[in-house]
DSSP file (Angstrom, degrees, kcal/mol; ACC not computed):
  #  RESIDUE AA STRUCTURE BP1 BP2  ACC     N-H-->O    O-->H-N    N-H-->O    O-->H-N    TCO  KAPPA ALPHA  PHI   PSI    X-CA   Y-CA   Z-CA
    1    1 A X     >        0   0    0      0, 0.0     4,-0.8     0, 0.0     3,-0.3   0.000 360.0 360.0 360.0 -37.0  -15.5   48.9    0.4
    2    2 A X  H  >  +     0   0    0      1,-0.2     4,-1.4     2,-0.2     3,-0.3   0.739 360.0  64.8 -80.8 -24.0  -17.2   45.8   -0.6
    3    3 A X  H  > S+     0   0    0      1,-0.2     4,-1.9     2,-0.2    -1,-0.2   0.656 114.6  35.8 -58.6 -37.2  -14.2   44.9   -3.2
    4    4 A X  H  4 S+     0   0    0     -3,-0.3    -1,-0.2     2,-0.2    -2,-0.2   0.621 107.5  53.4-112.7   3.8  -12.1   44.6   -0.3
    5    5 A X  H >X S+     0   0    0     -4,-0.8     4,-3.0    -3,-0.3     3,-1.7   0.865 118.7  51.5 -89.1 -55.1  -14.0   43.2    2.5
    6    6 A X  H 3X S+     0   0    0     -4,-1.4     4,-2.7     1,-0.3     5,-0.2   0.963 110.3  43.5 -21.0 -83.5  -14.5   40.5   -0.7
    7    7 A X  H 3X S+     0   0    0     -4,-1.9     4,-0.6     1,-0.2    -1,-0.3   0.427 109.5  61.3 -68.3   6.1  -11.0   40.0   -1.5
    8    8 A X  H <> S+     0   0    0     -3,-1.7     4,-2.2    -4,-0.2    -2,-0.2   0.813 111.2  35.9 -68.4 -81.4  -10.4   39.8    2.1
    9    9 A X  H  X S+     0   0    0     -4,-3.0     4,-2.3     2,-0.2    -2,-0.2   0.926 112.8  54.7 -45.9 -60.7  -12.5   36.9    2.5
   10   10 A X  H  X S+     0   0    0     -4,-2.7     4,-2.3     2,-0.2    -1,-0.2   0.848 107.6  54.8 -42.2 -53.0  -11.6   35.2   -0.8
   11   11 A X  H  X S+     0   0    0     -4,-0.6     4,-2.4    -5,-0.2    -2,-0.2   0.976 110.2  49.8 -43.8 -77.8   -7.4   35.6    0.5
   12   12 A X  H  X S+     0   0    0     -4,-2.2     4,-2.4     2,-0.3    -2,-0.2   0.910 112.6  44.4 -65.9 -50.8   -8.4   33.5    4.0
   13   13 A X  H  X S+     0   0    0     -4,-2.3     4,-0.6     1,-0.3    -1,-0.3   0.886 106.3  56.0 -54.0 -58.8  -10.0   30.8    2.4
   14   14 A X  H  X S+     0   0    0     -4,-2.3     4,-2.1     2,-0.2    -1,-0.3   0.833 117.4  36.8 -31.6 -58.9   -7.6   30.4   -0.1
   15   15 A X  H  X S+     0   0    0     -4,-2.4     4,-0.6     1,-0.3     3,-0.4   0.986 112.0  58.4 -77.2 -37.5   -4.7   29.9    2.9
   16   16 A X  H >< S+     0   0    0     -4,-2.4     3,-2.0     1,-0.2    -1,-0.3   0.863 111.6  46.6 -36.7 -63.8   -7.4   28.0    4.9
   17   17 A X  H >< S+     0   0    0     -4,-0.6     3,-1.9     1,-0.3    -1,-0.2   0.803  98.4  67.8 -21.3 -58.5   -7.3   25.7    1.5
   18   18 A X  H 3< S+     0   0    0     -4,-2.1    -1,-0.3    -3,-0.4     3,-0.2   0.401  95.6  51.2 -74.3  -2.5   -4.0   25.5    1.4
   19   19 A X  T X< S+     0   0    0     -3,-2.0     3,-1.6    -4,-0.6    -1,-0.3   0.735  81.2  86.0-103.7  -7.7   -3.7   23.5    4.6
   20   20 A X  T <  S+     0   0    0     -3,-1.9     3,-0.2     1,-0.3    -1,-0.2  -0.056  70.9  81.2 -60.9  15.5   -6.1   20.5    3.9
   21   21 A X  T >  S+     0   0    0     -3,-0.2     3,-1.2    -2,-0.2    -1,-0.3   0.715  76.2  72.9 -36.3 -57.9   -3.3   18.8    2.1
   22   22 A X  T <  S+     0   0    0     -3,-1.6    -2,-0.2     1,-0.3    -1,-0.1   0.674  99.1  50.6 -44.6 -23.5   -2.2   17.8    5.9
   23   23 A X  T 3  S+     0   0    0     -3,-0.2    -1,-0.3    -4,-0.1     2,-0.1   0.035  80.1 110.5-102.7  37.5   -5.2   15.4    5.7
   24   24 A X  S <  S-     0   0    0     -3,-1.2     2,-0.1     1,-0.1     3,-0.1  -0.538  81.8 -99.2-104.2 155.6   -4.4   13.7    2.3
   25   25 A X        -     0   0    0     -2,-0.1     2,-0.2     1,-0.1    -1,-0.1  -0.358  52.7 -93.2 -79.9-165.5   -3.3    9.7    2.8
   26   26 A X    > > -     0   0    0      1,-0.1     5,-0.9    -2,-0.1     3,-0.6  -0.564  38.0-131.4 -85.0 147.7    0.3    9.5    2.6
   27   27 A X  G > 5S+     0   0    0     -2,-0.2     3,-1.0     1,-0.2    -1,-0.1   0.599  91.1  72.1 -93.6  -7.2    1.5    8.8   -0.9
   28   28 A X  G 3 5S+     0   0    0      1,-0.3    -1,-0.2     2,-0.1    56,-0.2   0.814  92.1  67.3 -78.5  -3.3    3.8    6.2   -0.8
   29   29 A X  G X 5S-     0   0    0     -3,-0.6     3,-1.1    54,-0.1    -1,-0.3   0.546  97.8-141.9 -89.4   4.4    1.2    4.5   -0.1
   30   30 A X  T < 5 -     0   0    0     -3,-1.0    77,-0.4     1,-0.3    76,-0.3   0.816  67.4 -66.7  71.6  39.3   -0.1    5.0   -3.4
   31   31 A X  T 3 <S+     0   0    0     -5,-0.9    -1,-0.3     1,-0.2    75,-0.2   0.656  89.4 148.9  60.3   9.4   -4.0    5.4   -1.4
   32   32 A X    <   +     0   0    0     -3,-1.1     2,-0.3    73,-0.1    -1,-0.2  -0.431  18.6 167.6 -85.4 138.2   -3.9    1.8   -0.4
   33   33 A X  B     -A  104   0A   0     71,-0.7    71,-5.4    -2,-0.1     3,-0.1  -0.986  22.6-128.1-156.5 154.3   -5.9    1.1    3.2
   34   34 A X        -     0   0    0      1,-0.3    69,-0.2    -2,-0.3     5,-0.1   0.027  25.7 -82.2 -88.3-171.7   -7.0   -1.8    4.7
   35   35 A X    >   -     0   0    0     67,-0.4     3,-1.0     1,-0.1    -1,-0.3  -0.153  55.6-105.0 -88.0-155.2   -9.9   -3.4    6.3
   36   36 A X  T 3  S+     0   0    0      1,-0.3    -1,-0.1    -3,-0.1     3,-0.0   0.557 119.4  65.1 -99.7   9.9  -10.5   -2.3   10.0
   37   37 A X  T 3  S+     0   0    0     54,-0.1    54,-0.5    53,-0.0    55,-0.4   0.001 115.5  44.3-108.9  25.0   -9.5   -5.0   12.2
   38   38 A X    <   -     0   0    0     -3,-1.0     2,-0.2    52,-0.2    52,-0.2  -0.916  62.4-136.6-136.1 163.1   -5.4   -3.7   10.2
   39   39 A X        -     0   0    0     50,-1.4    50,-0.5    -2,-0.2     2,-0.2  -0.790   8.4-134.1-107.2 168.4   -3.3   -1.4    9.2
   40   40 A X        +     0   0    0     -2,-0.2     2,-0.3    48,-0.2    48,-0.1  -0.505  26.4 164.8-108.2-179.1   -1.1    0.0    6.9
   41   41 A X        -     0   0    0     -2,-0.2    46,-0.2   -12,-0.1     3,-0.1  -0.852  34.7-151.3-179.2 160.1    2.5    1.5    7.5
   42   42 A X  S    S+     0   0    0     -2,-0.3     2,-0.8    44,-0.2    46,-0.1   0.058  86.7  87.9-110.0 -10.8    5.7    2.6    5.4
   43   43 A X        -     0   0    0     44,-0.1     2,-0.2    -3,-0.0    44,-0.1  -0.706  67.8-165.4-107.3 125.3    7.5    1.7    8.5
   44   44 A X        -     0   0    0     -2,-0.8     2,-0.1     1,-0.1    -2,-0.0  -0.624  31.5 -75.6-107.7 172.9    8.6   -1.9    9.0
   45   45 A X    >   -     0   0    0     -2,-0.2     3,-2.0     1,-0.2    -1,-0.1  -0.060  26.7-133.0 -64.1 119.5    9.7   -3.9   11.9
   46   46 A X  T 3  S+     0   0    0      1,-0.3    -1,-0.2    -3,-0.1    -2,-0.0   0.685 100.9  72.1 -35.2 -13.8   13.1   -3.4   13.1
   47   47 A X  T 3  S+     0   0    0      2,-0.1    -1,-0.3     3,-0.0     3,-0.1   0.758  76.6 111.2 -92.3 -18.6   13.4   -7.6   13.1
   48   48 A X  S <  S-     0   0    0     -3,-2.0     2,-0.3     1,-0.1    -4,-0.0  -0.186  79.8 -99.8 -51.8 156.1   13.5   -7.5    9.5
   49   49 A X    >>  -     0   0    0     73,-0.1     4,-2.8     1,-0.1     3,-1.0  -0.621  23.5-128.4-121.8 125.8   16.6   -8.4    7.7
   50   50 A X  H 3> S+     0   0    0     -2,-0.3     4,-1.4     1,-0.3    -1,-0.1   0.533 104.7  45.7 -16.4 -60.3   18.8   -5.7    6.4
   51   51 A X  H 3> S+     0   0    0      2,-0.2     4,-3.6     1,-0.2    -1,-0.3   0.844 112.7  55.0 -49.5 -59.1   19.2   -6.8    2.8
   52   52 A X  H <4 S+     0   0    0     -3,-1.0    -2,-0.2     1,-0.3    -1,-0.2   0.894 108.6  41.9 -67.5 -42.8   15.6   -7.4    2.7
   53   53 A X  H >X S+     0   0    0     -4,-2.8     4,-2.6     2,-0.2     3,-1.5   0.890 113.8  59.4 -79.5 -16.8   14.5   -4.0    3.8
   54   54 A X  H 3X S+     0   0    0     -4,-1.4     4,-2.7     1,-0.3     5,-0.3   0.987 109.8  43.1 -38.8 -69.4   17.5   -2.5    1.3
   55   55 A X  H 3< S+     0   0    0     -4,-3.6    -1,-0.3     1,-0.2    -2,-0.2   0.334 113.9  50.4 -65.3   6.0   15.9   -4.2   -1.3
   56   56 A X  H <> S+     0   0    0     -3,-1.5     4,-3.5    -2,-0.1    29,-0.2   0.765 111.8  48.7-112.3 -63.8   12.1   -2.8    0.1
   57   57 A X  H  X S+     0   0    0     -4,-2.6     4,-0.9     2,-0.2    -2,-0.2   0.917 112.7  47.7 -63.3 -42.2   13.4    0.9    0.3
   58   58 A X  H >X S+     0   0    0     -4,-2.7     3,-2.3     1,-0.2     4,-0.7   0.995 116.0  49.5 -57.2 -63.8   15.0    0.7   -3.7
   59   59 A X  H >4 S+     0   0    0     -5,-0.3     3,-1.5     1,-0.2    -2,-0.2   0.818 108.9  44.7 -12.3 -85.3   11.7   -0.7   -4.6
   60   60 A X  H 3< S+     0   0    0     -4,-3.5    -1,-0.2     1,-0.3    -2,-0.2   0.585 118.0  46.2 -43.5 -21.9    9.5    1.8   -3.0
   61   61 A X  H << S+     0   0    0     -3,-2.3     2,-0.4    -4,-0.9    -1,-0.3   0.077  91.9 112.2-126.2  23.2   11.9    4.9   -4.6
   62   62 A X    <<  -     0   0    0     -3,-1.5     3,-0.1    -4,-0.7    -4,-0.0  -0.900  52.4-169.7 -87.3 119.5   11.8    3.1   -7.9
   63   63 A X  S    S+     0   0    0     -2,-0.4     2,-0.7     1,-0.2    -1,-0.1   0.849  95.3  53.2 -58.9 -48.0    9.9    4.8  -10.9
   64   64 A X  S    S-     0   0    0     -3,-0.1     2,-0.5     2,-0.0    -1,-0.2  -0.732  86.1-166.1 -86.4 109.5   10.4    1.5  -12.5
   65   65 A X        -     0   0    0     -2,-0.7     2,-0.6    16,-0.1    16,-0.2  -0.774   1.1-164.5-110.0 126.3    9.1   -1.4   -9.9
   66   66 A X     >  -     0   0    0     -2,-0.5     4,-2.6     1,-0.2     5,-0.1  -0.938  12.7-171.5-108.4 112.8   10.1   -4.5  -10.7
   67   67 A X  H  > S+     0   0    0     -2,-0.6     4,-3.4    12,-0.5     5,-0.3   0.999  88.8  53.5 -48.4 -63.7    8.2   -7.6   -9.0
   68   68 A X  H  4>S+     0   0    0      8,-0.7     5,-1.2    11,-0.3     4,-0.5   0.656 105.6  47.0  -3.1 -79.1   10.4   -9.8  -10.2
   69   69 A X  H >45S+     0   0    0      1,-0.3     3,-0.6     2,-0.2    -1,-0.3   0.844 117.6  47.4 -45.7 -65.2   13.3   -8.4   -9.1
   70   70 A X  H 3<5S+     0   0    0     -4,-2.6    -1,-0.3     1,-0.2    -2,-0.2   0.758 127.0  20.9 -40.2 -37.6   11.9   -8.0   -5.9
   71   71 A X  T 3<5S-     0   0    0     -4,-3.4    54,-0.3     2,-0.1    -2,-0.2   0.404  78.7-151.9-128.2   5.7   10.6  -10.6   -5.3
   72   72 A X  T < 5 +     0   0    0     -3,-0.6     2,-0.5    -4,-0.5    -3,-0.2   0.784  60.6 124.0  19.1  58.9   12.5  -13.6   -7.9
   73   73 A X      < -     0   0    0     -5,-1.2     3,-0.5     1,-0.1    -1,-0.2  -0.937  67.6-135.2-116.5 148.4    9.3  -15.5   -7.7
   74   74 A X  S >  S+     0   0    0     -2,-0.5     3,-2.9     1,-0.2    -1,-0.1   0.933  98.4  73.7 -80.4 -24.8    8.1  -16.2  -11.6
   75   75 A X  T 3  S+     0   0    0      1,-0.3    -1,-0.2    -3,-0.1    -7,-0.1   0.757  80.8  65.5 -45.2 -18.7    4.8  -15.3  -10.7
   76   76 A X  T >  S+     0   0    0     -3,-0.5     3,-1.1    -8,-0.2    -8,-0.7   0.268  77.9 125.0-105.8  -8.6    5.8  -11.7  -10.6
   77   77 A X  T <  S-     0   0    0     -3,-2.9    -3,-0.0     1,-0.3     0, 0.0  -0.470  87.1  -0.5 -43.9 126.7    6.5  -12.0  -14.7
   78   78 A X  T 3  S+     0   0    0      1,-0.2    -1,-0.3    -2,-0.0     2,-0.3   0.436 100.4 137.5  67.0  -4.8    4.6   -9.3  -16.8
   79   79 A X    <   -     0   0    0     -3,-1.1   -12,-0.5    73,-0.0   -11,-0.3  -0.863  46.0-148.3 -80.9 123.6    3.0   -8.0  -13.3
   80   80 A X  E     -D  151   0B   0     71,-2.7    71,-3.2    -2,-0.3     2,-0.4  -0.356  29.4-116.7 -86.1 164.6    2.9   -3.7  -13.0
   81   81 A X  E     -D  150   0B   0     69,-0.2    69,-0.3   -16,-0.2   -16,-0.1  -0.948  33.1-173.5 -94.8 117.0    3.3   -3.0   -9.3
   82   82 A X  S    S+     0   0    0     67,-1.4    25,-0.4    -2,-0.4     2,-0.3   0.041  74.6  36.2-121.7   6.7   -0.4   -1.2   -8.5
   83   83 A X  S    S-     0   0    0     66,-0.5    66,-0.3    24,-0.1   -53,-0.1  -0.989  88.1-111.5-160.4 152.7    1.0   -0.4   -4.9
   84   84 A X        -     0   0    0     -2,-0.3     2,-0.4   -56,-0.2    65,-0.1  -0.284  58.6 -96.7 -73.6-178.1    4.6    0.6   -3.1
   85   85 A X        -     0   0    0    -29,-0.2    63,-0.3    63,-0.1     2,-0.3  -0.655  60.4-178.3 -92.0 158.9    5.5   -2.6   -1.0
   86   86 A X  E     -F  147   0C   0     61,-4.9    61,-1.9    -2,-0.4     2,-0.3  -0.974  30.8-108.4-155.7 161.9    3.9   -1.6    3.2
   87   87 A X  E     -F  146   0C   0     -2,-0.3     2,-0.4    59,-0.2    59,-0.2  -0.609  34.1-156.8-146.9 116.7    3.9   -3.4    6.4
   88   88 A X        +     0   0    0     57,-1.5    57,-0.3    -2,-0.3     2,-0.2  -0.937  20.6 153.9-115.1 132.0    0.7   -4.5    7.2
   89   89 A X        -     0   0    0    -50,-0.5   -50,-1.4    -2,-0.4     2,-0.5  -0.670  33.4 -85.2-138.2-179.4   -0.7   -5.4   11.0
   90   90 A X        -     0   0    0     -2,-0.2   -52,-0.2   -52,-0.2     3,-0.2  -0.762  17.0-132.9-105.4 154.8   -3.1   -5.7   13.1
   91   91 A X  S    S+     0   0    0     -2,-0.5     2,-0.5   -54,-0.5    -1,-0.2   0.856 101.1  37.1 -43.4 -53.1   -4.9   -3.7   15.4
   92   92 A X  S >  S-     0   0    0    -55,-0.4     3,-1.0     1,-0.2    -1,-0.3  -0.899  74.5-156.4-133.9 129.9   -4.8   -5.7   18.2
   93   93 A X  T 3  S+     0   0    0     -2,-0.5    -1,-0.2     1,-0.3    -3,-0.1   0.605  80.5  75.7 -57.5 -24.3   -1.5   -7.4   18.5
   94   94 A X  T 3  S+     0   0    0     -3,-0.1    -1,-0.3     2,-0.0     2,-0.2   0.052  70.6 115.1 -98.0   0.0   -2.5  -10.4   20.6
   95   95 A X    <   -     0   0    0     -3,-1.0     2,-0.3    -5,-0.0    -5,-0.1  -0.687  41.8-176.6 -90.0 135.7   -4.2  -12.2   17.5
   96   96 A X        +     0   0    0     -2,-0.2     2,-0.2     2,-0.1    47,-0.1  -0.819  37.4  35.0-129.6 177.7   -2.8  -15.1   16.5
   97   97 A X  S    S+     0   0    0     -2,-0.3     2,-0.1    45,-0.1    -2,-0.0  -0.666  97.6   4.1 106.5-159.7   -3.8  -17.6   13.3
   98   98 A X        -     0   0    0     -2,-0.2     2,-0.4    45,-0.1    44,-0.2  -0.200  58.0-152.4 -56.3 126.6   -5.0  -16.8   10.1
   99   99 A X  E     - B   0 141A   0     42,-2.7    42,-5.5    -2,-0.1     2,-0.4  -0.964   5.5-167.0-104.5 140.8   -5.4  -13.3    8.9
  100  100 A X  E     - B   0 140A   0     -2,-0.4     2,-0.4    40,-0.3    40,-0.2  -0.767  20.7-177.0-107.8 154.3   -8.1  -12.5    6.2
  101  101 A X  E     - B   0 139A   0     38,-1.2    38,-2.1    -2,-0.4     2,-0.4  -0.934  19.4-153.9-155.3 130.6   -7.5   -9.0    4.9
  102  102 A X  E     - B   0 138A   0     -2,-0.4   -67,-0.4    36,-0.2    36,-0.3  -0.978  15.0-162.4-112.2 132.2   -9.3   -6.7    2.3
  103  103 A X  E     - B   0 137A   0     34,-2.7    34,-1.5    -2,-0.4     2,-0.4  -0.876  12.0-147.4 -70.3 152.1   -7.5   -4.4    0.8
  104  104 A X  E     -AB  33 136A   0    -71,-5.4   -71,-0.7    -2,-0.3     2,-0.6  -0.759  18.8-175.7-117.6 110.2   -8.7   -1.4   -1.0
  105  105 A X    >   -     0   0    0     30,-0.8     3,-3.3    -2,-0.4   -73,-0.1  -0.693  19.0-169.4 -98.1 115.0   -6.6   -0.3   -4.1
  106  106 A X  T 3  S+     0   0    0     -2,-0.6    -1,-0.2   -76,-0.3   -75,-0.1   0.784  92.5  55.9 -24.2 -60.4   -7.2    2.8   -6.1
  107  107 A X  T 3  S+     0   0    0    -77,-0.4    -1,-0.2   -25,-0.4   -24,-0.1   0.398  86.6 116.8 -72.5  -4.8   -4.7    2.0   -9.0
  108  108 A X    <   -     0   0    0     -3,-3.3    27,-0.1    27,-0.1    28,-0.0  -0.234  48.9-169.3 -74.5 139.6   -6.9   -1.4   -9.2
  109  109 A X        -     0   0    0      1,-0.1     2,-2.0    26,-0.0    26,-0.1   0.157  28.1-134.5-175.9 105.5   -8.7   -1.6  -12.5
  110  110 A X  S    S+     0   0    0     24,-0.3    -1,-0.1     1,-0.2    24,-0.0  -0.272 109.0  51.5 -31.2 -21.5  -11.5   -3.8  -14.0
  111  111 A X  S    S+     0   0    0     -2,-2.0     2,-0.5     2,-0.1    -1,-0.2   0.124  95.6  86.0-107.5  23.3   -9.9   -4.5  -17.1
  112  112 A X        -     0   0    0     39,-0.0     2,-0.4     3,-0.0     3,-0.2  -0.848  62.6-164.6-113.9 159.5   -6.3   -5.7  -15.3
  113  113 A X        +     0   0    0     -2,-0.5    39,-2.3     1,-0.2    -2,-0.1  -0.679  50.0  40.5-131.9-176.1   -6.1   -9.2  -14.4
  114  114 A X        -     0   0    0     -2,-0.4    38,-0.7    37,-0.2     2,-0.4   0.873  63.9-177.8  30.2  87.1   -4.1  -11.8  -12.1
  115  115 A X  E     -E  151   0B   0     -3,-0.2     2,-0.4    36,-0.2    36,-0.2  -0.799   4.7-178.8 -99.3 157.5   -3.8   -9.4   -9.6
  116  116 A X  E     -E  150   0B   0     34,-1.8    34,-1.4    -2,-0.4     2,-0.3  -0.878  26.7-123.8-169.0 113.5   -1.7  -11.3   -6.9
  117  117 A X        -     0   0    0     -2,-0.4    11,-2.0    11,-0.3     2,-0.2  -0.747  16.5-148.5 -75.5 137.0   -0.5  -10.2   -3.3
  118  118 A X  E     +G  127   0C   0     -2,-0.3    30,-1.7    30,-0.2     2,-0.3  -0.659  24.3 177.8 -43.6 119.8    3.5  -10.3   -2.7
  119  119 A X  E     -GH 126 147C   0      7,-1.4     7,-5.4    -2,-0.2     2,-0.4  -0.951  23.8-149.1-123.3 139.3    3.9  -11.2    1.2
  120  120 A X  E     -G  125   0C   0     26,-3.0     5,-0.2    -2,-0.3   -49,-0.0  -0.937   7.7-165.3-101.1 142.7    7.5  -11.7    2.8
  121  121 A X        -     0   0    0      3,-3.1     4,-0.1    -2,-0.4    -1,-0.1   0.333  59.3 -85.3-110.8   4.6    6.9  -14.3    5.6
  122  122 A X  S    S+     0   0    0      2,-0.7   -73,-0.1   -73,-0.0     3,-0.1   0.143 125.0  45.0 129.9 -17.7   10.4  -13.4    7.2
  123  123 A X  S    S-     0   0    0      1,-0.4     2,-0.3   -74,-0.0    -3,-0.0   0.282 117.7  -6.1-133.0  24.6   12.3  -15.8    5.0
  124  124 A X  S    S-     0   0    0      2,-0.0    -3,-3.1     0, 0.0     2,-0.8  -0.933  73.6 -85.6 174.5 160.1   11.2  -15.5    1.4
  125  125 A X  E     -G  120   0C   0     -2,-0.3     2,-0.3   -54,-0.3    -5,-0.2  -0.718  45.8-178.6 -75.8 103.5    8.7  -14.0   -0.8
  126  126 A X  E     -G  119   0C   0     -7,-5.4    -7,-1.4    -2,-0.8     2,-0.5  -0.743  24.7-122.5-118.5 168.0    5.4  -15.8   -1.2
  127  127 A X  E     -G  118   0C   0     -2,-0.3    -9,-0.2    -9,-0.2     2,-0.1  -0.873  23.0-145.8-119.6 150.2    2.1  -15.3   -3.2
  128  128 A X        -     0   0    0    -11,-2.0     2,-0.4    -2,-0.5   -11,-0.3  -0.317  25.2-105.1 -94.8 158.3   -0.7  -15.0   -1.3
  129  129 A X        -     0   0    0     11,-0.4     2,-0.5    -2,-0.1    -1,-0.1  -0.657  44.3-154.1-102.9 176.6   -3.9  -16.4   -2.8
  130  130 A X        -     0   0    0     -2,-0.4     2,-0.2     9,-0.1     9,-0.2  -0.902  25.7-173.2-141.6 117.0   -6.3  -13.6   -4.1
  131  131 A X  E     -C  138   0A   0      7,-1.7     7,-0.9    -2,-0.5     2,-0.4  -0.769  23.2-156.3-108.9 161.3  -10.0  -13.0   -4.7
  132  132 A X  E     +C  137   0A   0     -2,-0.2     2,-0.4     5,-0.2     5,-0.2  -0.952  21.6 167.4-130.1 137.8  -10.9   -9.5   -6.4
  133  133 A X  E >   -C  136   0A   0      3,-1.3     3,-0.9    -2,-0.4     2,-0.7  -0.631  62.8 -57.9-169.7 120.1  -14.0   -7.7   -6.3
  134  134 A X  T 3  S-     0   0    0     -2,-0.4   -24,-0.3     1,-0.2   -30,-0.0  -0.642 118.9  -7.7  50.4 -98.6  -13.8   -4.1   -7.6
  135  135 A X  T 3  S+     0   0    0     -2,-0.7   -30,-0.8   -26,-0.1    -1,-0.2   0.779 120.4  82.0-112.5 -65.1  -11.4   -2.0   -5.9
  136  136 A X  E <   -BC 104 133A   0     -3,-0.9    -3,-1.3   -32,-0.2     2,-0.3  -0.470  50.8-168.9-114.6 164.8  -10.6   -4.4   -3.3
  137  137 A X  E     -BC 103 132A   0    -34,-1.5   -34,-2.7    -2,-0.2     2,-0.4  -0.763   8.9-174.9-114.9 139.5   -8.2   -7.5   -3.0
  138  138 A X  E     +BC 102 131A   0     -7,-0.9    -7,-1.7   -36,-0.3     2,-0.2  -0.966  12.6 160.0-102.8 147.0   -8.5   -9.8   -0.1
  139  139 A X  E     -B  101   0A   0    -38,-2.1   -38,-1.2    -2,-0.4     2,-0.5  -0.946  36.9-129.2-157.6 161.6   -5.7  -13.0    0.5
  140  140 A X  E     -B  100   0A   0     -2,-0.2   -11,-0.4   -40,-0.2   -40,-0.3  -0.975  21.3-147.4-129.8 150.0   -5.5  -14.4    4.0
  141  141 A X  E     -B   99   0A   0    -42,-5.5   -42,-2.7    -2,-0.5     3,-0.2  -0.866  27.1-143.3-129.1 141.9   -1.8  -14.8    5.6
  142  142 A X  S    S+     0   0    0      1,-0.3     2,-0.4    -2,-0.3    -1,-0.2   0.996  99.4  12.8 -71.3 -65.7   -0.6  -17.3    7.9
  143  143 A X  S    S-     0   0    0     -3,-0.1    -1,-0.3   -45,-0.1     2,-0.2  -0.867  74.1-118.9-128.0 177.7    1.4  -13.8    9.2
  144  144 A X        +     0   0    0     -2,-0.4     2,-0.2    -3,-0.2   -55,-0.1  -0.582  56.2 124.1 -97.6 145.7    1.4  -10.0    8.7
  145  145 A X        -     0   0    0    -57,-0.3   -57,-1.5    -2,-0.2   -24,-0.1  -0.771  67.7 -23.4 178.1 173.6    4.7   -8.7    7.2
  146  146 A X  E     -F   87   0C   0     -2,-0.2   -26,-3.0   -59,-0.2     2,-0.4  -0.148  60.2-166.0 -46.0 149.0    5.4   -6.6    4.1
  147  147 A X  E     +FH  86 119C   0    -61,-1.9   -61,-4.9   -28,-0.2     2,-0.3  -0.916  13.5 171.4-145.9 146.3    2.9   -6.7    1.5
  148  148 A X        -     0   0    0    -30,-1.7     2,-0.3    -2,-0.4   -30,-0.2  -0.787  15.4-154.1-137.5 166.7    3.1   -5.5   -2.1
  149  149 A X        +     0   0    0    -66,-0.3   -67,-1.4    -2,-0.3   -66,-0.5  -0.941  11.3 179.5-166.6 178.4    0.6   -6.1   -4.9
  150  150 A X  E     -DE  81 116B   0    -34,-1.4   -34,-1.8    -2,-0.3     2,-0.3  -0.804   4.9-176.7-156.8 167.7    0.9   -6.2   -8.3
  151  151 A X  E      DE  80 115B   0    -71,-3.2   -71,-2.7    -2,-0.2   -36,-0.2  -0.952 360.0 360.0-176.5 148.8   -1.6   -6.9  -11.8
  152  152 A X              0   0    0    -39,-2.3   -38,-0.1   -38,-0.7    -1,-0.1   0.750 360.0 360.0 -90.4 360.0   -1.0   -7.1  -15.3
């Protein structure tokens, strides 16, 4: 009796387990989150320009991620992609200026160097300038847009 009152119990946790998945972050975002006054997204603004989000979604569903490519800037030479590219904003829209922004990225890791945010400002690809300290990358953007980042 106790063998099955047992294996009873042991069976419900297991499917109880089996749904905590539903709370995992999303993986295209490859774990990347922001500080708390932004957010992260896979979904970008509808005013963005066709071509440009074409070129966002092959990126993102690329095993091989090319900066480069992405982004024809030469910084982006020799730089692995440590994140898909993601639409970052703010919490409350009504802020205007300068945004300072921390990311924190998993894939980050002391022994890569020139780590360098990717931002599109709505008509080109620019690099953002970038302080590092552990895990997370901060750069501050005249505005919030799609955001990559990348390290050799």
């Amino acid at each position: 009796m106790r063998k099955k009152i047992l294996a009873t119990i042991l069976v419900a946790g297991l499917l109880a387990a089996q749904t905590l998945t539903a709370f995992a972050n999303p993986s295209d975002q490859t774990g990347v989150t922001a500080d708390t006054g932004h957010k992260i997204s896979s979904t970008f603004d509808s005013n963005l320009d066709a071509e440009v989000l074409n070129s966002i979604n092959t990126f993102n569903s690329s095993s091989t991620k090319s900066l480069k490519d992405l982004t024809g800037l030469s910084a982006a030479d020799g730089l692995t992609a440590l994140t898909n590219v993601f639409d970052c904003t703010e919490n409350n829209c009504g802020e205007t200026g300068s945004h300072t922004v921390t990311f924190n990225v998993p894939a980050l890791t002391a022994s890569m160097t020139n780590v360098t945010i990717f931002h599109y400002n709505g008509s080109a690809w620019e690099v953002i300038p970038t302080s590092v300290s552990g895990k997370s990358v901060t750069g501050t953007f005249s505005s919030l847009s799609p955001v990559v980042i990348g390290a050799k």
